[in-house]
Each structure stands twice: as structure tokens, then as C-alpha cells.
C-alpha positions in Angstrom: 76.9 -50.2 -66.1 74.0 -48.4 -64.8 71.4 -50.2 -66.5 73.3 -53.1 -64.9 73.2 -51.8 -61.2 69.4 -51.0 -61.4 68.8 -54.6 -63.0 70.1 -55.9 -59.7 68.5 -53.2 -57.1 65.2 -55.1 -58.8 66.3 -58.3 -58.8 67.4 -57.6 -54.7 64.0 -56.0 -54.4 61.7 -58.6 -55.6 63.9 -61.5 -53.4 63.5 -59.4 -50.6 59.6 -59.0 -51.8 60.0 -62.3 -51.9 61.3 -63.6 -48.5 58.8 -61.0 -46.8 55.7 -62.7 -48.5 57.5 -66.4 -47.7 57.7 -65.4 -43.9 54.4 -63.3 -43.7 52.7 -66.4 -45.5 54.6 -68.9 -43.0 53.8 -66.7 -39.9 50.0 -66.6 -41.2 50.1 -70.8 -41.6 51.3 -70.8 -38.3 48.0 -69.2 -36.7 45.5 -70.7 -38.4 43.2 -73.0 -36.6 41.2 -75.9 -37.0 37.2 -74.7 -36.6 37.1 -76.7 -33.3 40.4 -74.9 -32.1 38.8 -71.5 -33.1 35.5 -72.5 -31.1 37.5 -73.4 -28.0 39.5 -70.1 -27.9 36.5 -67.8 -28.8 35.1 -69.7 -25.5 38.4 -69.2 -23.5 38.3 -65.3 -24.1 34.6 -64.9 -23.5 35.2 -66.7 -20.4 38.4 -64.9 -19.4 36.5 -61.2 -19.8 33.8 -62.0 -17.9 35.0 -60.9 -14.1 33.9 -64.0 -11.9 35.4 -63.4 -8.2 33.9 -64.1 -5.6 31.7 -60.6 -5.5 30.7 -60.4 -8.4 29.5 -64.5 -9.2 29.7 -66.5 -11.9 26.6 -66.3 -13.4 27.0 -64.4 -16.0 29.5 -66.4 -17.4 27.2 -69.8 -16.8 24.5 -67.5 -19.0 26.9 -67.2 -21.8 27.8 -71.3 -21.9 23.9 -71.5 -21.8 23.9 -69.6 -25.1 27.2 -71.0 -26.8 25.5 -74.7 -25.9 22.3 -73.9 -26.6 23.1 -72.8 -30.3 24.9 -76.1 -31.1 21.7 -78.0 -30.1 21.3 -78.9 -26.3 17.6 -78.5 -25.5 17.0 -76.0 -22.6 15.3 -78.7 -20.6 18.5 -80.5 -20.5 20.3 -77.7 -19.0 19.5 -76.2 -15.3 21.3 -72.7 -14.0 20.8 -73.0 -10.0 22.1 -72.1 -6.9 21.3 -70.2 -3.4 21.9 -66.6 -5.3 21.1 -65.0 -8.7 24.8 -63.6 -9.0 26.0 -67.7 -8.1 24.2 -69.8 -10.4 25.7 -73.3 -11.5 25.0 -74.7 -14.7 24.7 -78.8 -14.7 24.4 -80.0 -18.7 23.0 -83.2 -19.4 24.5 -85.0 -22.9 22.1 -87.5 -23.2 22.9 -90.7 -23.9 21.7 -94.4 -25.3 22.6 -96.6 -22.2 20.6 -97.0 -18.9 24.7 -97.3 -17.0 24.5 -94.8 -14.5 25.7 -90.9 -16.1 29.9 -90.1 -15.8 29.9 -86.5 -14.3 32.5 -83.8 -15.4 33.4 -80.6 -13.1 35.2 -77.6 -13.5 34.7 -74.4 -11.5 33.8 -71.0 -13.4 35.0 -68.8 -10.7 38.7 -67.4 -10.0 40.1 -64.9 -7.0 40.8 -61.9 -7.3 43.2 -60.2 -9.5 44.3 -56.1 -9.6 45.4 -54.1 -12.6 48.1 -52.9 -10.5 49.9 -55.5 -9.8 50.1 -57.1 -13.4 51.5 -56.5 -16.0 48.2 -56.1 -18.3 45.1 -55.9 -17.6 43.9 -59.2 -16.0 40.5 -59.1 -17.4 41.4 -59.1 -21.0 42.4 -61.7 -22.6 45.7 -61.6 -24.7 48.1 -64.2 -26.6 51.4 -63.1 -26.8 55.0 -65.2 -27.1 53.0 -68.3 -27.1 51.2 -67.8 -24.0 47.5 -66.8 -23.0 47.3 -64.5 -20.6 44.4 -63.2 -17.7 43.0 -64.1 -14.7 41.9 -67.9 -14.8 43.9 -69.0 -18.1 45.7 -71.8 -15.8 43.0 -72.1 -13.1 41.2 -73.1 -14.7 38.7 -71.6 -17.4 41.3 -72.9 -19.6 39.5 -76.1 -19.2 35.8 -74.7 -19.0 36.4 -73.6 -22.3 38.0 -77.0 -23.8 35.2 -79.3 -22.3 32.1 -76.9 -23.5 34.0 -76.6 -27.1 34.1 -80.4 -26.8 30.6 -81.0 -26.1 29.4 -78.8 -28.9 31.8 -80.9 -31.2 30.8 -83.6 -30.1 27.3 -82.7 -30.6 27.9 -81.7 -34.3 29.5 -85.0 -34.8 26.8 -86.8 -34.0 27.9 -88.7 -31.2 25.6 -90.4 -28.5 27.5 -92.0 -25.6 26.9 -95.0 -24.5 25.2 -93.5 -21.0 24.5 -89.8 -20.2 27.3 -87.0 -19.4 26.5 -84.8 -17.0 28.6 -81.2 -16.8 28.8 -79.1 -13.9 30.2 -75.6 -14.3 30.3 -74.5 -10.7 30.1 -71.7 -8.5 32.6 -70.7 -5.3 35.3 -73.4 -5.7 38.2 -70.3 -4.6 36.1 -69.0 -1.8 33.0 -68.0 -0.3 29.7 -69.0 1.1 28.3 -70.3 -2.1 29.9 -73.4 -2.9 28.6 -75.2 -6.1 29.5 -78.8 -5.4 28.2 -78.5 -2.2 25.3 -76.8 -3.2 24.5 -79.2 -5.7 24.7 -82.1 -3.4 22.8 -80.5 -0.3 19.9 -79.3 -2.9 20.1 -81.0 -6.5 21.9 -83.9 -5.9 19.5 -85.7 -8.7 21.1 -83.5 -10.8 24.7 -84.1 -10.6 24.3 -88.0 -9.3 26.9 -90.2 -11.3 28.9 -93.5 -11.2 31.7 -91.8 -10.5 33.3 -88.0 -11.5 36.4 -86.2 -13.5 37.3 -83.6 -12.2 39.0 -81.4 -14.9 41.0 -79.4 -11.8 42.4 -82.4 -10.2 45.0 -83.8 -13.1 47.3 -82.6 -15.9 51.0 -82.8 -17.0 54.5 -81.6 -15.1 56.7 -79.9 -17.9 60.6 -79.6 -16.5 63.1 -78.0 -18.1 61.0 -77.6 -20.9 60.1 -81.6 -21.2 57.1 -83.3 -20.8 57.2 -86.0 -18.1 55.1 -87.0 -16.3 50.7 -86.7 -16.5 49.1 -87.3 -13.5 45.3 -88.4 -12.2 44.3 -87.3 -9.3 42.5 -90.2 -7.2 42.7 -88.5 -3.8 43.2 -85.3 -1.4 44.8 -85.2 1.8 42.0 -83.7 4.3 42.2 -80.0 5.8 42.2 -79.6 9.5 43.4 -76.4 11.6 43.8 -76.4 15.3 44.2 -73.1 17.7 46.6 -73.1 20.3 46.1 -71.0 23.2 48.0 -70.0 26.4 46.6 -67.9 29.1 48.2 -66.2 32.2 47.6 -63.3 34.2 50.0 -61.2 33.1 51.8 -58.3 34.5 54.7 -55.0 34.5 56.8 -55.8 31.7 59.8 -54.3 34.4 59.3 -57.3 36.5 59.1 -60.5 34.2 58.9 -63.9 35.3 59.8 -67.0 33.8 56.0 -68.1 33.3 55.5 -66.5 30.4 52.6 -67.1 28.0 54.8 -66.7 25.1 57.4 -68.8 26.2 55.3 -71.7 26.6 53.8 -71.5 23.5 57.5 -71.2 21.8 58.1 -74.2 23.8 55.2 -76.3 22.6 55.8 -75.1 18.7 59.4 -76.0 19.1 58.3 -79.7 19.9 56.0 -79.8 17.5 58.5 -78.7 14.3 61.1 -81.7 15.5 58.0 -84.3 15.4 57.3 -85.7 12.0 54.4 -88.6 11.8 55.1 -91.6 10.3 55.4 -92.8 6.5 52.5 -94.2 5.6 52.0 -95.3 1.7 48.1 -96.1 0.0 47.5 -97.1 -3.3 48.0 -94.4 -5.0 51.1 -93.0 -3.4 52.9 -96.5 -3.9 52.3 -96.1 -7.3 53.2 -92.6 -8.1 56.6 -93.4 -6.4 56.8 -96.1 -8.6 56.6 -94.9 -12.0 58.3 -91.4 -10.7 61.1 -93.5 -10.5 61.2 -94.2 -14.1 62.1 -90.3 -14.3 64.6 -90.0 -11.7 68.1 -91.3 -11.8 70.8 -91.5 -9.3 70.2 -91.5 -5.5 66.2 -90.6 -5.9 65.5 -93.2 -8.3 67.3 -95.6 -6.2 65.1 -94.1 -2.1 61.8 -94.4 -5.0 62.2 -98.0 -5.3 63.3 -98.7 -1.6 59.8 -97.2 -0.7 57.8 -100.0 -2.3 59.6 -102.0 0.3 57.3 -103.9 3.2 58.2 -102.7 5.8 59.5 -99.1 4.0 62.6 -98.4 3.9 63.2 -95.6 6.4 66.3 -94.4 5.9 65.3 -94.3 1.8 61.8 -92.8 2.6 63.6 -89.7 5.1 66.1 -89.0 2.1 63.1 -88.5 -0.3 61.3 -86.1 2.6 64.6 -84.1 3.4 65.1 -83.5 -0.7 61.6 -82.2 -1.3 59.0 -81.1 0.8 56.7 -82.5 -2.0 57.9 -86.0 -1.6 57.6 -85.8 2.2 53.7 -84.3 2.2 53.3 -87.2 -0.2 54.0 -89.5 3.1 52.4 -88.4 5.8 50.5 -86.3 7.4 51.8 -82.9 8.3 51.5 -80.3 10.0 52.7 -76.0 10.5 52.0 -73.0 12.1 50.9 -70.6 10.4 49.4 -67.5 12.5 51.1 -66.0 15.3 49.8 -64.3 17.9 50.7 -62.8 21.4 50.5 -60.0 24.3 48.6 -56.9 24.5 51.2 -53.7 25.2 54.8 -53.5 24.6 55.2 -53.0 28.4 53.0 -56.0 29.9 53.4 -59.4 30.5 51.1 -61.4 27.6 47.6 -62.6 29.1 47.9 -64.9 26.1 49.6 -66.1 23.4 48.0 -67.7 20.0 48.8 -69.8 17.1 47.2 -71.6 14.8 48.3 -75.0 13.1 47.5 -76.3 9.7 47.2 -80.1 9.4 46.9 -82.0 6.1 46.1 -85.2 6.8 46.5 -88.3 4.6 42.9 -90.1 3.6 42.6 -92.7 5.9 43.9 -90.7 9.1 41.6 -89.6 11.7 41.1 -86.1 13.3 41.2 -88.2 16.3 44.9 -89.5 16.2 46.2 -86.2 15.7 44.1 -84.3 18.2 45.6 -87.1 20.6 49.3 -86.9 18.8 48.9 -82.9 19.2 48.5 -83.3 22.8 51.0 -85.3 22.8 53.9 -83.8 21.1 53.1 -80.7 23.2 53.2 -82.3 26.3 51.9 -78.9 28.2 48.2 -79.3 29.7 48.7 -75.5 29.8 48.6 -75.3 26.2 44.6 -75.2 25.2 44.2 -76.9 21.9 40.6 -76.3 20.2 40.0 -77.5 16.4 39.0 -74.8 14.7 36.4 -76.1 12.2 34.7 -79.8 11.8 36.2 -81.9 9.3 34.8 -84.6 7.2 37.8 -87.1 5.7 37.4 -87.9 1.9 38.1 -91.2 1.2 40.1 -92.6 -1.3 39.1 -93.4 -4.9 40.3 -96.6 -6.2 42.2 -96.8 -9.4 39.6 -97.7 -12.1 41.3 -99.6 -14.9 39.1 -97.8 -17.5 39.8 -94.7 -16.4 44.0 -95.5 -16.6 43.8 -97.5 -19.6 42.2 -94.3 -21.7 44.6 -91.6 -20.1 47.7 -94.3 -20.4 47.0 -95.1 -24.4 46.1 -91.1 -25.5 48.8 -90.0 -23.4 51.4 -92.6 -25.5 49.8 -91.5 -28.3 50.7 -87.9 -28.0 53.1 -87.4 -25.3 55.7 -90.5 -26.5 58.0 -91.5 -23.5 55.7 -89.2 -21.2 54.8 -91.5 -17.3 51.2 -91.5 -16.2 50.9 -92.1 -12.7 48.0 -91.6 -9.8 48.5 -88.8 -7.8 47.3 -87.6 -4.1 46.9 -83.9 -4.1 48.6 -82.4 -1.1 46.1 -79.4 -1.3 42.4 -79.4 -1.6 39.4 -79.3 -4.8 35.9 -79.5 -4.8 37.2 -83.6 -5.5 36.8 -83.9 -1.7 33.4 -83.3 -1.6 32.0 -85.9 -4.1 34.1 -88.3 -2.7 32.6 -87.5 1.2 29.1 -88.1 -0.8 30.0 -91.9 -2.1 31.0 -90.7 -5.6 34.7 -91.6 -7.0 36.4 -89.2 -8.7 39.8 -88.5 -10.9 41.8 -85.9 -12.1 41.9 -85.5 -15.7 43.4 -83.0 -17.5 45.7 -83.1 -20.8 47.4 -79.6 -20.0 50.9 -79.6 -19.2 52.3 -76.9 -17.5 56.0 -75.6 -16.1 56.2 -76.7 -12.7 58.9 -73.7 -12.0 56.8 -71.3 -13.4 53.3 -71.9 -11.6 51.4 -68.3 -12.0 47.4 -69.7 -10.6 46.3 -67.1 -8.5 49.4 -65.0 -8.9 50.8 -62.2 -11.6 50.4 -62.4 -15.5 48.9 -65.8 -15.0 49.2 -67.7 -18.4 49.0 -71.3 -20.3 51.1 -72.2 -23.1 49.0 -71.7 -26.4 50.4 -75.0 -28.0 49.3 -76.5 -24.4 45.6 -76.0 -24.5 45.1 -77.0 -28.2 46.8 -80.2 -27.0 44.6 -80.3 -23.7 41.6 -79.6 -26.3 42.5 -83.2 -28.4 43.1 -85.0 -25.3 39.4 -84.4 -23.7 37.9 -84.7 -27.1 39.5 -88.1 -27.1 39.1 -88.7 -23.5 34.9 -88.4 -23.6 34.9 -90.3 -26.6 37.0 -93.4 -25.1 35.7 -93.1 -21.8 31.7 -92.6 -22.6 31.4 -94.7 -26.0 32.7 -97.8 -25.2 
């Protein structure tokens, strides 16, 4: 009986030996990387612990893709680090090709804003993969990308491969903030270098996950235009004990109270008709049903003010808009206000004009007391056209590896260094093949992360991407 029992405490022993080795085997299988996916995330953490705000520049980490490219083969003469500072230096790559067509020109900015060890979680500096995430500052916007189209070009370098025209690569400097910007650096200074048919812009695209589905993967083909305006009204003030009705900040309240009930007109381009479009084929119900109405000539109004009144998205997709967003009034607690401020932020679609909504401003106001003076100068961006090549190659990869998942042109309702090629006569799309959670966007915020299965798959796609797009 005894020799029994210890026969089965070793024959318990070695199963559980067993299932240990099985699992710590499994677990082991489940890390191990192709040599391309180990080159790309040795990239993304060198990338990721190299600080590259806005005071301390991004050279240093343009030095280090000088070195990682410059190992697998690029000449030096084929790769310039420039710019108006030593601490913000851009570095344009040229992949030399056999055609005479003129080059396709990739971007993707190296520097990110600002991020404190206090208020995350970790440190943000220091790259770490935990739960199936990668964490630090930049991992979603957007060296996640730097480091998946250098690894690609030094693959693709390996390989062998020589496109059928050049491909240019600009890492750039100041895209967040600052004095310093690359792209428009580049174009006021070394526009030879960065000159191109047209441009992908590696910011400007990507994939929507919801509720933990992939469905749709959008290219970016335009931006609506930044404009700010500052509202002022004056008056001579007075002894807080003895108000009058003219009151500086009354007016103003006035004037911002007409402005939120004013809402410019739908107006739908190429590329908004379109995204509604194939959105559709992901909606159901009510949405699906306003989506389709909007392709209507004239639109359908009562379908396109459902659509704004359920999402703010939809309804910035439409029109131009506008918001204050800075407040400002008085002088003591105990005087009439001499003035009162605000500012209002206007995103206007491509083909609108400054000039229409200085005049609509005016307008909707309706006080010639209210002094309205645009804060900056503003140069629209036009938009890009839809290129067949471009859609065909995102369209097929994306079936390929995304089955079921929509592909649609998109108008960003914020801003990239897109705008600026585009003011300068060159096209340009957002491409990216990163999906990410779009209720759990962390850019610029706490514990910012990617999925880890997320940028291997982003790390195919481009591969596949340069190759379709620049062999053919």
C-alpha cells in the first residue's frame, strides 16, 4: 500500500512536470518572432526611450534610424539629417529606384508631447509589453509607425527589392508643436528633397476596432482647415454698485448665444459621400437608413440632422463648425468689465473660404459692437482625389487580412502635417494598417499603448503596401 501511494505521488508529479513544461513551452511559442518582427520592435523601443518633445528635439532619435539604415545598406549620400536646429534635425531617406516616374513620398513624425512620470502609471519613457499591449509615450502616435516603415525598408533592402521609381522617407521634426516644423521646413528649404508625385502619410489612416471588432480602415484624403477668430467687446466700464444694462459681458453672452443655435449647412465632397456610403454597410437600423438618405441630391435634411444630433463625429463630417473655446472678461470683482473676450475655433471643410465665415460670423452675431479679428492667416488645403491605385492596394490587403473589414476615404476633422503637402500641390493619403479601440484612444494621454498583435499586423500591411504600391 505504501509503495502504491508513492507510485502515484510520482506518477502526479511527473504530469504535473508535465503540464508545466506543455504550458511554459506554449507560452514560449507564443513570443517568438519572425526576424523582421524582432527588427521592428527592437526599433519601436529604441525609438520609444529616446525623449523627443518638443525641448529636447528629435534628433537624436533621426541619428539612431541613420545608424539602424545605414547598417542594412543605404549609402550615406542617400540619406540627409537637416533642419533650422542641431536638436531638430529631419531625416529624408531616398530608396532608390529603377523608374524615371516621379518618387512616392512616405511621412511620419518622430516627435511626441510631453508626458510626466507622475501622472502615469509607469514610466513613460521606457518601453514595456504587458497584457498584450505596448506601452510609453508615442506607442499610438505614432513611433509605432516610424518603427514599422524603417523595419520595412531595411527588409526590403535585404530582399533585394528595387521599386519601380524611388521612395523617399521623411522622419520629421515638430509635428505636435513648436517653431520647428519638419514638413514645412522641408518645403520652404529642401523641397528637392522631399518632391514627390504624390505622399502617404503614415499618421493620416488606420483601422476603427469596436467592441473588440475590426470594421472599418480608413484613408485619409483630406483635413478640414484650422481657423480661430477673437471676439472682443469694449466699454467704459464703471462701480460695480451701479450697473447698467450695457454690459460688455452681456453682449458678448448675447453674440455666443446666437452663434451656438447657428449651424452651417451640409455640404458633402468626394470623400465624405463615400465614407457615408460604405459606413452604412456597418450600421443597421435608423443610421444605416439617414447614411443612405445622405447620398441623396439634394440631401436629405431631415436624414443628414439625425446623423449630426447622434454623433458629433458625423455632424463635423458635414460642415463646417465652429466653438468657443476661451473665455474672458472684466478686470475687478467690483467694476463694470472694460471688455470682454472669447475666442472661436472654426474647422472648416476644404473647399470653404475664410471669407464666407468671416462674413457668416458677422452675421450670426449681428452686433457691430462685437469686434471680430482672425487670429492667425490661414491657407486652405485642398482636397486629394481618390487615386484608384492607392484604394485598389489598401482595398485587396485589407480583404486579405481583415475579411469582412470596410475601407472607406476619410476627411480628418482635426489637423496633420497632410495639410501642408497638399497647400504645396502634392496629394496625399492616410495609410496605416493599425487598428485601434476607438473607446479607448490614449494619444497624448495616460499609459498610452497599442495592441501588440496590432503592430505586427500594421508591420505586414506596410510591407505589403510598398511593395504593391512602388513595384508595379
Amino acid at each position: 500500500m505504501k509503495h502504491s501511494s508513492h507510485g502515484t505521488y510520482v506518477a502526479l508529479f511527473v504530469l504535473a512536470l508535465s503540464f508545466s513544461i506543455h504550458v511554459a513551452f506554449a507560452q514560449s511559442s507564443a513570443r517568438v518572432l519572425s526576424p523582421h518582427q524582432q527588427l521592428a520592435r527592437d526599433i519601436f523601443r529604441e525609438v520609444i526611450e529616446i525623449n523627443t518633445t518638443m525641448n529636447v528635439g528629435s534628433t537624436k532619435a533621426a541619428e539612431a534610424m541613420v545608424g539602424r539604415l545605414k547598417a542594412a545598406g543605404f549609402f550615406e549620400s542617400d540619406m540627409q539629417l537637416v533642419g533650422p536646429r542641431d536638436q531638430n534635425r529631419n531625416l529624408v531617406v531616398r530608396y532608390r529606384g529603377s523608374g524615371n516616374a516621379k518618387p512616392i513620398l512616405f511621412i511620419a513624425h518622430l516627435d511626441v508631447v510631453e508626458a510626466l512620470r507622475e501622472d502615469w502609471s509607469m514610466d513613460p519613457f521606457i518601453f514595456v509589453e504587458k497584457d498584450g499591449f505596448f506601452y510609453g509615450r508615442g506607442t499610438s502616435d505614432m513611433k509605432s509607425e516610424v518603427a514599422e516603415i524603417v523595419a520595412n525598408f531595411i527588409r526590403l533592402k535585404k530582399e533585394g527589392f528595387v521599386p519601380k521609381r524611388d521612395i523617399i522617407l521623411a522622419l520629421t521634426e515638430h509635428e505636435e508643436n513648436g517653431d520647428a516644423n519638419g514638413i514645412l521646413w522641408l518645403l520652404a528649404n529642401r523641397r528637392d528633397l522631399i518632391d514627390a508625385e504624390f505622399a502617404i502619410n503614415l499618421e493620416g489612416g488606420g483601422g476603427d476596432i469596436q467592441k473588440g471588432k475590426r470594421t472599418l480602415l480608413e484613408v485619409q484624403t483630406s483635413e478640414k482647415v484650422y481657423v480661430s477668430f477673437q471676439l472682443d467687446v469694449l466699454n467704459k466700464g464703471g462701480h460695480s454698485s451701479i450697473p447698467v444694462k450695457e454690459n460688455a459681458i452681456y453682449r458678448l453672452a448675447a453674440g455666443l448665444t446666437r452663434l451656438s443655435a447657428f449651424d452651417f449647412p451640409v455640404r458633402l465632397n468626394e470623400t465624405t459621400r463615400t465614407f457615408f456610403e460604405r459606413t452604412a454597410q456597418q450600421e443597421e437600423g435608423q443610421t444605416k437608413s439617414d447614411m443612405l438618405a445622405n447620398m441623396k441630391t439634394p440631401i436629405d435634411t431631415a436624414a443628414a440632422n439625425r446623423l449630426a444630433t447622434s454623433s458629433p463625429y458625423y455632424n463635423a463630417l458635414m460642415r463646417t463648425t465652429w466653438v468657443p473655446t476661451m473665455l474672458s472678461g472684466g478686470h475687478a470683482e467690483n467694476a463694470l468689465p472694460q471688455r470682454a473676450r472669447a475666442v472661436v475655433n472654426c474647422r472648416m471643410l476644404p473647399d470653404e473660404t475664410v471669407e464666407n465665415v468671416l462674413a457668416t460670423l458677422h452675421r450670426v452675431l449681428a452686433d457691430s459692437q462685437i469686434v471680430v479679428t482672425q487670429i492667425a492667416p490661414v491657407r486652405p488645403g485642398p482636397l486629394s482625389p481618390l487615386r484608384k491605385d492607392v484604394m485598389d492596394v489598401v482595398e485587396r490587403l485589407a480583404a486579405a487580412m481583415w475579411p469582412g473589414v470596410t475601407v472607406t476615404p476619410v476627411m480628418s476633422t482635426g489637423a496633420s502635417d497632410g495639410k501642408f503637402l497638399r497647400q504645396a500641390g502634392i496629394p496625399v493619403y492616410g495609410v496605416s494598417g493599425i487598428f485601434a479601440d476607438i473607446d479607448d484612444v490614449r494619444a497624448h494621454g495616460r499609459d498610452e499603448r497599442i495592441g501588440v498583435k496590432e503592430f505586427y499586423d500594421g508591420l505586414e500591411f506596410m510591407y505589403s503596401f510598398i511593395k504593391s504600391i512602388t513595384g508595379n
